[in-house]
N, C-alpha and C positions, 0 to 999 in steps of 0.2 A: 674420610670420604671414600676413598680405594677399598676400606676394609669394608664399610658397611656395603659396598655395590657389589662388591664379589662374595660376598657371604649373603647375598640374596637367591634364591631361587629364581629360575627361569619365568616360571609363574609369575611370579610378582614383577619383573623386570618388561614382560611385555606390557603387563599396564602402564609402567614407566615412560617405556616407547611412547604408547598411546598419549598420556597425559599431557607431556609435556611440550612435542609440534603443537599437540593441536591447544592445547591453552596458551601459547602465545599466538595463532592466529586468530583464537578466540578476542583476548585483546585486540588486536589489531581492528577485525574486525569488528570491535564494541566503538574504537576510537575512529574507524570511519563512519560509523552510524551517526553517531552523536556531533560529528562535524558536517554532515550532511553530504557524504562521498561515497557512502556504501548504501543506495537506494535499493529497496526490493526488487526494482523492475529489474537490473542485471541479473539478478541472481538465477533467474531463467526458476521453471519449477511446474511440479503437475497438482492441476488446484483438485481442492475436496468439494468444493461447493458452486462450483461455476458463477461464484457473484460477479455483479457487474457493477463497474466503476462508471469513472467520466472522464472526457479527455480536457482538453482545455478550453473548449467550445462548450463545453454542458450539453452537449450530444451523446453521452452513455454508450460513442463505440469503444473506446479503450477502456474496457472492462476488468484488466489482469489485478491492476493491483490491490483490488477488495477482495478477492478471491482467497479461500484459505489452501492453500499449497504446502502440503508436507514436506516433498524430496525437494529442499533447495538447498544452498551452499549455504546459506546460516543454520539452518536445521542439523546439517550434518558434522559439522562443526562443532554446532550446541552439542548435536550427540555422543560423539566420540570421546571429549574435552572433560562430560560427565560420566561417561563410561568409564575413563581411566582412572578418573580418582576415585570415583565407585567401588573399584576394583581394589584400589592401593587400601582404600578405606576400611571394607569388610575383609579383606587378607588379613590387616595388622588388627582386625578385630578377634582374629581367632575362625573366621566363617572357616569352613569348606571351599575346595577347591568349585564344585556344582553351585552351592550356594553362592557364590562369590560372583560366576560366570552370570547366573540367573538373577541375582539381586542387581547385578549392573546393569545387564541389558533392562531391567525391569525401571528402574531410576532414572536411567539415561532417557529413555522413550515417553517416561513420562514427563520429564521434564523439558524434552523435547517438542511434546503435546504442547506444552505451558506457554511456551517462549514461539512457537508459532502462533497462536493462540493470543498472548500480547502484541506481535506483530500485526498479526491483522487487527483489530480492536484501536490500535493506534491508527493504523491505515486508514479505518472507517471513520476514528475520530475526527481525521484531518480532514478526512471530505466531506463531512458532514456541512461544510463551512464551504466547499463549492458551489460554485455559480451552478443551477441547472435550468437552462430557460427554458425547460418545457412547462416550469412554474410560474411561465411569464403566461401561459395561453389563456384568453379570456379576461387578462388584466389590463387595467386603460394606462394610457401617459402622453406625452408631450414628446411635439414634434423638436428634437435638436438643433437637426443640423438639416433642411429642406430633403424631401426625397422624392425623384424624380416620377412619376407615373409611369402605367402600367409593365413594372420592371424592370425597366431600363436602367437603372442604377439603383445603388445604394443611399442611403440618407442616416440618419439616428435620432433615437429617441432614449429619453429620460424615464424612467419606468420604476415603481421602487418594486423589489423583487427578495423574496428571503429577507427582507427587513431591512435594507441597505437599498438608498439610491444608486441605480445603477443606468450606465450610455451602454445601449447595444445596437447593433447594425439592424437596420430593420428596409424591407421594402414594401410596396405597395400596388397591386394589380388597379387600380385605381386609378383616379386623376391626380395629380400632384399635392404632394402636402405642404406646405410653408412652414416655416418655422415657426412654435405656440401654435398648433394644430392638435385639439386634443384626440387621441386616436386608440382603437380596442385592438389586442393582440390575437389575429383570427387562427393564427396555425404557426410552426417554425418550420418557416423553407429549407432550413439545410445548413449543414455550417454552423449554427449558434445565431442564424440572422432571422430575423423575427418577419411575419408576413402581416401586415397592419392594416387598416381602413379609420377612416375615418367618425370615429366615435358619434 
């Protein structure tokens, strides 16, 4: 092991550097993803495309995480991780010193491309499957749980929405609803809380 590390050139030894921090934070990395502890949204990051998300309301303000974001802490990781063995690779290929510098950067970035690329596509799959009550406007249901008139509190209604029965906060500028009140979804007041009348 002594003999083969010092009978390396310098060259090759900085890919070494490079490779092997960042392929074990690569792991690490991979092993918080997959356990559900290394979410996107830490990663902080500058988007490509300014999409927009949804927050847990289905109100579409917390917008980051559908957004496609180059510079973030798994991208760079991704990149580095493939750079280094890029490099180890075309070295022991015989490449050029140039060729070697330019075929990594070249592999590294695109594979970089890739793996953000599947991140986001995962990201959008998952919310595809989000509540967004703006889907609820115009649509009819039943009165839950009584709601007070003209705004003065809250109440709930049964409403099916994206294919699934679903309870959401709803109010009423109206006169009071009773409970099995069949009622039409006129606007969303704010919040994910539905603004209703009676149908």
């Amino acid at each position: 092991m002594g003999e083969w590390w010092s009978g390396m050139i310098m060259f090759e030894k900085i890919f070494w550097y490079i490779a092997i921090p960042f392929t074990v934070l690569f792991f690490i990395q991979l092993v918080l993803t997959f356990t559900g502890m290394g979410g996107e949204d830490a990663d902080g990051g500058v988007e490509g495309d300014g999409g927009e998300g949804l927050d847990s309301d289905g109100d579409g303000e917390a917008g980051e995480a559908s957004g496609f974001r180059i510079f973030t802490v798994k991208n760079f990781i991704t990149f580095f991780t493939v750079f280094g063995w890029s490099g180890i690779t075309l070295h022991n290929a015989g490449a050029g010193e140039y060729l070697v510098l330019f075929g990594s950067l070249l592999i590294a970035g695109g594979v970089m491309l890739l793996v953000a690329l599947l991140f986001v596509s995962i990201t959008r799959l998952a919310q595809s499957g989000t509540m967004d009550v703006n889907n609820a406007i115009g649509g009819t249901g039943e009165v839950y749980i009584p709601i007070p008139g003209g705004r003065s509190g809250r109440g709930k209604i049964s409403i099916t929405l994206q294919g699934s029965l679903r309870e959401i906060d709803a109010v009423t500028a109206g006169e009071a609803l009773p409970r099995g009140t069949a009622v039409r979804v006129a606007e969303v007041a704010g919040n994910g809380v539905l603004l209703v009348e009676k149908a």
